[in-house]
C-alpha positions as CSV (number, residue, x, y, z in Angstrom):
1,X,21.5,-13.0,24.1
2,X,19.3,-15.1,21.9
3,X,20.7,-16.2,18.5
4,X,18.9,-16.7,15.0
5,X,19.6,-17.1,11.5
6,X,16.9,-14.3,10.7
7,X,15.3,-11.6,12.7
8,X,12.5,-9.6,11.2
9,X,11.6,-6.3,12.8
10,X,7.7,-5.5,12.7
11,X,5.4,-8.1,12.3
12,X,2.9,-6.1,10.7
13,X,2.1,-6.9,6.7
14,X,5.8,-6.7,5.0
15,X,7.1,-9.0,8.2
16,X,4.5,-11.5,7.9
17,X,4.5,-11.8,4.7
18,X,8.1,-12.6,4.2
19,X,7.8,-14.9,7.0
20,X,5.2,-16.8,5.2
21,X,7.7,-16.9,2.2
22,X,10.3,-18.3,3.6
23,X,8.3,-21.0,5.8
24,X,6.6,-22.0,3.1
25,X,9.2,-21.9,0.5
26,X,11.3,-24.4,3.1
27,X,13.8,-21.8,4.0
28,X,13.0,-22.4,8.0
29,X,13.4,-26.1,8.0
30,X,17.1,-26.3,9.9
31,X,16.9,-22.6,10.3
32,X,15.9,-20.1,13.0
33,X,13.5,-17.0,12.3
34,X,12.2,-14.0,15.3
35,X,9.6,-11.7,14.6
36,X,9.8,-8.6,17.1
37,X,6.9,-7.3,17.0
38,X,5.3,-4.3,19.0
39,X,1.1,-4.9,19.4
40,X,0.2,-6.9,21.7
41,X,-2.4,-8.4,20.3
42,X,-4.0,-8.2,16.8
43,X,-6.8,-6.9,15.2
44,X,-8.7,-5.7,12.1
45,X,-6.6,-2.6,11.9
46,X,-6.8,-1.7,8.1
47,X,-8.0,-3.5,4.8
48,X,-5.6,-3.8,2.0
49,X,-6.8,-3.4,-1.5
50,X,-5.4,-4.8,-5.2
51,X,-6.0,-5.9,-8.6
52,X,-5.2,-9.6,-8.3
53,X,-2.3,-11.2,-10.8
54,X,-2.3,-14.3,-8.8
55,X,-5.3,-16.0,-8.8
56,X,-6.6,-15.3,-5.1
57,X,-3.6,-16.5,-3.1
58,X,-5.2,-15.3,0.1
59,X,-9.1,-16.3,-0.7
60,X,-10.1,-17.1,2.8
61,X,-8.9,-13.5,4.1
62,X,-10.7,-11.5,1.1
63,X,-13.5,-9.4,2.2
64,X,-14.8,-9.1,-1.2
65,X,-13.7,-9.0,-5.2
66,X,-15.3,-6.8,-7.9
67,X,-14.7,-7.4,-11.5
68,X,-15.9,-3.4,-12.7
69,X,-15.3,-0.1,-10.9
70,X,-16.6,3.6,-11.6
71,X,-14.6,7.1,-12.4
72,X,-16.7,10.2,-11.2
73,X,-16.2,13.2,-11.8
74,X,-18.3,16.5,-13.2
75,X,-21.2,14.9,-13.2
76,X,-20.0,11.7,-15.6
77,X,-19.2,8.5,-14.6
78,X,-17.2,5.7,-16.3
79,X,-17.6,2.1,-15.3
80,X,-14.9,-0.1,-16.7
81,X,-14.3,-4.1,-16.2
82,X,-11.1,-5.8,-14.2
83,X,-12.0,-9.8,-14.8
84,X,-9.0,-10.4,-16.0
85,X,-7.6,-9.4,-12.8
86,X,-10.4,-8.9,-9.8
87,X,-10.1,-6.1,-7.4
88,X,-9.6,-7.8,-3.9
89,X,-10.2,-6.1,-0.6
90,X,-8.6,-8.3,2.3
91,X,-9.4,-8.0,5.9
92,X,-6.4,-7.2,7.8
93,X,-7.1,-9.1,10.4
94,X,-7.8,-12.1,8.7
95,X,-4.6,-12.0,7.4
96,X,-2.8,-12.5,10.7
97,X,-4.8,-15.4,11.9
98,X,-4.2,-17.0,8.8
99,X,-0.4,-16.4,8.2
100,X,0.3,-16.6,12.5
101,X,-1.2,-20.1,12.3
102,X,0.7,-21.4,9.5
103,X,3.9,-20.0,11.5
104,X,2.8,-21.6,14.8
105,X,3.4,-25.5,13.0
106,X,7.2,-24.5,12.6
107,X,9.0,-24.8,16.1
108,X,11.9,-22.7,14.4
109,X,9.9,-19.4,14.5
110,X,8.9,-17.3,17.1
111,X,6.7,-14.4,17.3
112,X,7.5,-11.7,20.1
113,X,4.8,-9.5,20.7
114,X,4.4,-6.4,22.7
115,X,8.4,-6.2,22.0
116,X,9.5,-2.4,21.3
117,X,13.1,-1.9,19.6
118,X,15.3,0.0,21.7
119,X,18.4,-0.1,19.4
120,X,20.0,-2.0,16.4
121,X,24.0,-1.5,16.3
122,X,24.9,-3.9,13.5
123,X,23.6,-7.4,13.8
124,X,22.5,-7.3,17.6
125,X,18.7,-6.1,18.4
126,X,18.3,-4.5,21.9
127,X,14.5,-4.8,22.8
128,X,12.6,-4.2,26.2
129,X,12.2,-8.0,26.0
130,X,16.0,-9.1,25.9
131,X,19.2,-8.6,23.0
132,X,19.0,-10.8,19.7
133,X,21.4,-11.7,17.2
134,X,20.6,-12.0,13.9
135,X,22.8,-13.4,10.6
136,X,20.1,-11.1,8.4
137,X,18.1,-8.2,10.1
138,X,14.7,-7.5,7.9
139,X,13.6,-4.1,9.5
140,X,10.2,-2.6,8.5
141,X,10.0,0.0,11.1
142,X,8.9,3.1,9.6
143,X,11.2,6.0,10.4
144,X,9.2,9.3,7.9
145,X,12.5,11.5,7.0
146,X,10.1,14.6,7.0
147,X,12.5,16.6,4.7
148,X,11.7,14.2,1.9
149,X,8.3,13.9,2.6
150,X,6.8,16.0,-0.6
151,X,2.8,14.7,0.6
152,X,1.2,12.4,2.4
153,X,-1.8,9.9,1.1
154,X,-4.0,10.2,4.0
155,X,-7.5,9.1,4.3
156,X,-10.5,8.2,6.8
157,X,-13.0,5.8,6.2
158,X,-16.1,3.7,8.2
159,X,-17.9,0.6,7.4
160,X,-21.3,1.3,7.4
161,X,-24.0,-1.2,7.4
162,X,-27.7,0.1,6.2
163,X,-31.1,-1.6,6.6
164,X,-32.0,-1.2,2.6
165,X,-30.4,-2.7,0.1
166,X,-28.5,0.8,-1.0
167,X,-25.0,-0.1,-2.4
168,X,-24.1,-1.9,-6.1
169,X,-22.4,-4.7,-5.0
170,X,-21.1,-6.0,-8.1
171,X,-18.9,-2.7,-8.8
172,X,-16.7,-0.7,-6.4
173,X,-16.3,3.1,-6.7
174,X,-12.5,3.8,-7.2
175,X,-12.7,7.5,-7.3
176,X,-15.5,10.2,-6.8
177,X,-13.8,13.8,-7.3
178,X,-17.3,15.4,-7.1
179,X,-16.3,16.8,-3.6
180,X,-14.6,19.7,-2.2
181,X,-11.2,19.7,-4.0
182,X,-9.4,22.1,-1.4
183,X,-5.7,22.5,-0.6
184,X,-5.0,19.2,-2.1
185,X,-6.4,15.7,-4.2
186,X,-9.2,14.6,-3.1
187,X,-11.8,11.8,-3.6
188,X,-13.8,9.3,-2.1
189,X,-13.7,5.8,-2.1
190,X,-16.2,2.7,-1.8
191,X,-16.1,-0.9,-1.1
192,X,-19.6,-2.1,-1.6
193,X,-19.2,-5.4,0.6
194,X,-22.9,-6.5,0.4
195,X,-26.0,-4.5,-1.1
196,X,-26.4,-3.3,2.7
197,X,-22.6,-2.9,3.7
198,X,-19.7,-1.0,2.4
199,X,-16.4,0.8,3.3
200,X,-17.2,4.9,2.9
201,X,-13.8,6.0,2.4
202,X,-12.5,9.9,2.0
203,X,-8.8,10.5,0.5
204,X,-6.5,13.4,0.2
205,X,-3.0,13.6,-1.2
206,X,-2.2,16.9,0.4
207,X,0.8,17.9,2.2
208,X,-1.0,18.6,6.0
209,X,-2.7,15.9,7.7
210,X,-6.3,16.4,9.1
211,X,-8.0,15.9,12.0
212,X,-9.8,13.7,12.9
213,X,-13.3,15.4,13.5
214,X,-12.7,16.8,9.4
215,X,-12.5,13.9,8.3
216,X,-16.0,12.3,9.9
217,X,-17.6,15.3,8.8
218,X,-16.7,14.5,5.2
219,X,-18.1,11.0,6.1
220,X,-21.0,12.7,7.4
221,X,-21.5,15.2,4.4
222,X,-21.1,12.2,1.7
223,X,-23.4,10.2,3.7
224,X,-26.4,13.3,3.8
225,X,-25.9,13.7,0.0
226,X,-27.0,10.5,-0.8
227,X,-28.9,9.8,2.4
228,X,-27.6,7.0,3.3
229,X,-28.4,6.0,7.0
230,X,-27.0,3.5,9.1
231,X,-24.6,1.8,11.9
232,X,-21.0,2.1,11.6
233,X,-19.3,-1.3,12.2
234,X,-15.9,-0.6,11.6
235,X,-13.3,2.9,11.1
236,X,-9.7,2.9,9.9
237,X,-7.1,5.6,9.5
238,X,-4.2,5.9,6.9
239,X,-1.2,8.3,6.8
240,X,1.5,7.3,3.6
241,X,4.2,9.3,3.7
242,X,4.7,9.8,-0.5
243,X,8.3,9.7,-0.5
244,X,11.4,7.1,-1.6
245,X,13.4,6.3,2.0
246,X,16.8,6.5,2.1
247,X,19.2,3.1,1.0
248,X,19.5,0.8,3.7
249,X,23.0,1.6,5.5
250,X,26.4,-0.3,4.5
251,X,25.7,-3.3,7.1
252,X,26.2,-6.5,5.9
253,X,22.9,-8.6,6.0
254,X,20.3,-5.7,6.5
255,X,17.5,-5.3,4.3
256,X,14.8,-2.2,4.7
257,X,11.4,-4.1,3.9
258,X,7.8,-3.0,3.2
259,X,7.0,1.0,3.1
260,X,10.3,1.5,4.4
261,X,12.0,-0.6,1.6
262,X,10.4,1.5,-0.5
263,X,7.4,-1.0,-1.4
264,X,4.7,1.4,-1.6
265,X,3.8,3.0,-5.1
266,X,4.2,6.5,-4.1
267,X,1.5,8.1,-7.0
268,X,-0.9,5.7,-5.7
269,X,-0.5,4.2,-2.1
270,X,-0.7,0.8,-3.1
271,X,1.7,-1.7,-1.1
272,X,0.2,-5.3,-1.0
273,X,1.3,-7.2,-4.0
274,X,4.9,-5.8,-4.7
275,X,5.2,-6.6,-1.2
276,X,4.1,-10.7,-2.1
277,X,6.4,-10.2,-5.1
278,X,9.4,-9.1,-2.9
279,X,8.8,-12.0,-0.5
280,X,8.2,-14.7,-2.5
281,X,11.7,-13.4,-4.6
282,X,13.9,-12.9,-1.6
283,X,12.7,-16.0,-0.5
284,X,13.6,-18.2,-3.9
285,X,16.9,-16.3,-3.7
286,X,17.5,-17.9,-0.1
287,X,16.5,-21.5,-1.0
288,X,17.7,-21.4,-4.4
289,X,21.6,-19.8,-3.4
290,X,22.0,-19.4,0.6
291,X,22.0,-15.5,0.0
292,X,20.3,-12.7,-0.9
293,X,21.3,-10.8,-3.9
294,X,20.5,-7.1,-4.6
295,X,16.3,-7.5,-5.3
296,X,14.6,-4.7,-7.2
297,X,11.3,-3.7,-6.2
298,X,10.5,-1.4,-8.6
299,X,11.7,0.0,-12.1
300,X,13.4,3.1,-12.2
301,X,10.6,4.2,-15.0
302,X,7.9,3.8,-12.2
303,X,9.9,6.0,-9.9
304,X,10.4,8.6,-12.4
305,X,6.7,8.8,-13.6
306,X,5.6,9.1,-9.6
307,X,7.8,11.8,-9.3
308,X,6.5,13.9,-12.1
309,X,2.7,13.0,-11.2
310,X,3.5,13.8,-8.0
311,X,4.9,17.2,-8.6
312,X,1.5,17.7,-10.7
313,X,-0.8,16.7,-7.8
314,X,1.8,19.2,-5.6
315,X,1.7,21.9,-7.9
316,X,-1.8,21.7,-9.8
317,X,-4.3,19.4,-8.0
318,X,-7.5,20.8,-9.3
319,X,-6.6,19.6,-12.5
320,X,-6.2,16.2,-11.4
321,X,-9.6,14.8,-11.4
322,X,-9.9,15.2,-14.6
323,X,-6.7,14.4,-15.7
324,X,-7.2,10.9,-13.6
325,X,-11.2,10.5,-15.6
326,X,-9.3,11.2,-18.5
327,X,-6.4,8.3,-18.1
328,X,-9.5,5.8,-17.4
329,X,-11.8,7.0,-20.2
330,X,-9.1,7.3,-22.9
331,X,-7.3,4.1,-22.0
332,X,-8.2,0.4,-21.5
333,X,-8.7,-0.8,-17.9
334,X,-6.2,-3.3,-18.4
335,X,-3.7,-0.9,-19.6
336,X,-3.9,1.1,-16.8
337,X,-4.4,-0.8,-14.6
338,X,-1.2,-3.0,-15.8
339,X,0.4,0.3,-15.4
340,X,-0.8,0.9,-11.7
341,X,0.5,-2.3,-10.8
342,X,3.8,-2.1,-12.1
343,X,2.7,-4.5,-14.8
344,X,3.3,-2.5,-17.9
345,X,5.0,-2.6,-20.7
346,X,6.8,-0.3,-23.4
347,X,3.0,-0.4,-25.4
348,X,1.0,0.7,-22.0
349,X,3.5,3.1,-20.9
350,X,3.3,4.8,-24.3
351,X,-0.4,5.2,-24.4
352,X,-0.5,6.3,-20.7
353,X,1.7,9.0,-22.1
354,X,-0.1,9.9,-24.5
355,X,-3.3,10.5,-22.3
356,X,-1.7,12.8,-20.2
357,X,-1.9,16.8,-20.7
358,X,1.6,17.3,-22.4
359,X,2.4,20.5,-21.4
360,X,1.4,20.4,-17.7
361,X,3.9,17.2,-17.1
362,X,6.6,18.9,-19.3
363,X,6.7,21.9,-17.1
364,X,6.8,19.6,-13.8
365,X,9.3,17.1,-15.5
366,X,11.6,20.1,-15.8
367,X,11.5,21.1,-12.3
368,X,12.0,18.0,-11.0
369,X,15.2,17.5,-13.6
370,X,16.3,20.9,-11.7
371,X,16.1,19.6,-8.3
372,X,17.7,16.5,-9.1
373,X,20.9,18.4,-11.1
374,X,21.2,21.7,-9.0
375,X,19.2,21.5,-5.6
376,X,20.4,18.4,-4.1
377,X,23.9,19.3,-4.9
């Protein structure tokens, strides 16, 4: 049995990232860290997207920034600016190199890869590769508890690289409901990397996941509309489960992390900075007191809100698109986007209100206060 001070299951973004905390923050220096992770090697896998509070912390892994981005829908289009704080797109596998190398100059860590978890029975870790002790177990395995699972995000999307210049680098497309709007929200996406390069993207929140051939002839659909032609470079495959996870289990020392810790903003998918915020807290906590106190990741307003929109998008999604061109055209982009990013404050929240259909969240805020009070009982 190997020992350590901390063992982090899944070195995927949430593992890697709290890794990188506590190295850098100097909580590794006289102690021991394992990251049991499953891949055996990495790879651009995914591309993580995010308006940026932090003044590029990551620059060399970002792909690309934007400082506008476009609404469509019925025809209309909205362009509104993010300077203040850039939309970053960073390549996932960028990401590894960078934070594995900075973990490699600290003889106290060690990355296990190709290392699957066969059990975890308090602070002991059975793996195909051996048993390890840990004082604090950070687990980020994803285990979906499908009765709580309302919808998934799920979405399917190619890099394509064309010979013209065709794409307006300068602004990324956020969301184009002009499309089939079908048993669920849908929309697609764009990440103009270059005038001759971007990331063609097609998202659903719906409750059934598609396969694979529907989504490529969406792609292929999007791309005959506005005949664009070229190679695809690069494809990528997303499945968020839109649901708050059970509370980790009374063990001492064990902490749920990333997605599973309930790091993922369930209305809107995104993960990477409250996943930053949570490591660079939990690590201050360590190096500051020797402990981890209880760490919020997100305000109970947030949670509530997602719920109801949720419910809305469950319930009603045709009138989502333009509910969601209505939030950005009768709203600031930095108030919504503050909101988004779990950045707002009383002044946002009330004007986000405001923007939204009253009668259509009332009626959904009332069956959700119904569940809570009489169906989970």
């Amino acid at each position: 049995m190997k020992e350590f001070d901390y063992i982090i299951l899944g070195g995927g973004l949430s593992g890697l990232s709290l890794a990188y905390e506590l190295n850098k923050q100097g909580c590794l220096k006289n102690k021991t860290l394992a990251i049991l992770e499953k891949r055996k090697n990495y790879k651009r896998d995914k591309n993580w997207s995010y308006w940026d509070y932090d003044h590029n912390t990551f620059k060399n892994c970002v792909i690309q920034s934007w400082d506008s981005f476009e609404i469509k829908y019925d025809n209309q289009s909205i362009i509104l600016s993010c300077n203040k704080t850039p939309y970053r797109t960073i390549d996932s596998k960028k990401f590894y190199n960078f934070i594995i190398k900075d973990l490699s100059k600290n003889k106290n860590i060690l990355l296990k890869k190709d290392t699957s978890i066969n059990s975890l029975k308090k602070n002991v870790v059975r793996t195909n590769k051996g048993i390890y002790k840990g004082k604090y177990i950070f687990d980020s395995l994803l285990k979906i508890p499908q009765k709580q699972v309302v919808m998934y995000q799920h979405f399917y999307g190619c890099e394509i690289e064309v010979k013209k210049n065709t794409f307006n680098s300068k602004s990324l497309q956020l969301m184009d409901f002009d499309c089939e709007q079908k048993d669920g929200l849908h929309f697609f996406y764009i990440l103009p990397f270059s005038k001759k390069k971007a990331l063609i993207e097609t998202t659903w929140y719906s409750q059934t996941i598609k396969k694979p051939k529907d989504y490529q002839n969406e792609i292929s659909e999007y791309l005959q509309k506005y005949q664009i032609k070229g190679k695809i470079k690069y494809k990528e495959f997303g499945a968020i489960p839109l649901c708050n996870f059970p509370k980790d289990p009374k063990v001492s020392n064990y902490y749920k992390i990333g997605t599973a810790g309930n790091m993922t903003r369930i209305s809107t998918g995104y993960t990477f900075q409250t996943i930053q915020m949570f490591s660079k807290n939990l690590a201050k906590e360590l190096r500051q007191n020797n402990k981890i106190s209880t760490i919020k990741t997100r305000s109970l307003k947030y949670t509530l809100l997602d719920q109801i929109l949720l419910s809305v998008i469950q319930r009603q999604y045709k009138l989502m698109p333009k509910i969601f061109f209505n939030l950005f055209k009768n709203n600031s982009s930095e108030t919504v986007i503050n909101f988004l990013s779990d950045k707002s404050n009383f002044a946002d929240d009330i004007q986000i209100i405001k923007s939204m259909p009253k009668l259509v969240f009332l009626q959904n805020f009332l069956i959700f206060l119904f569940k809570q009070i009489f169906v989970k009982k």
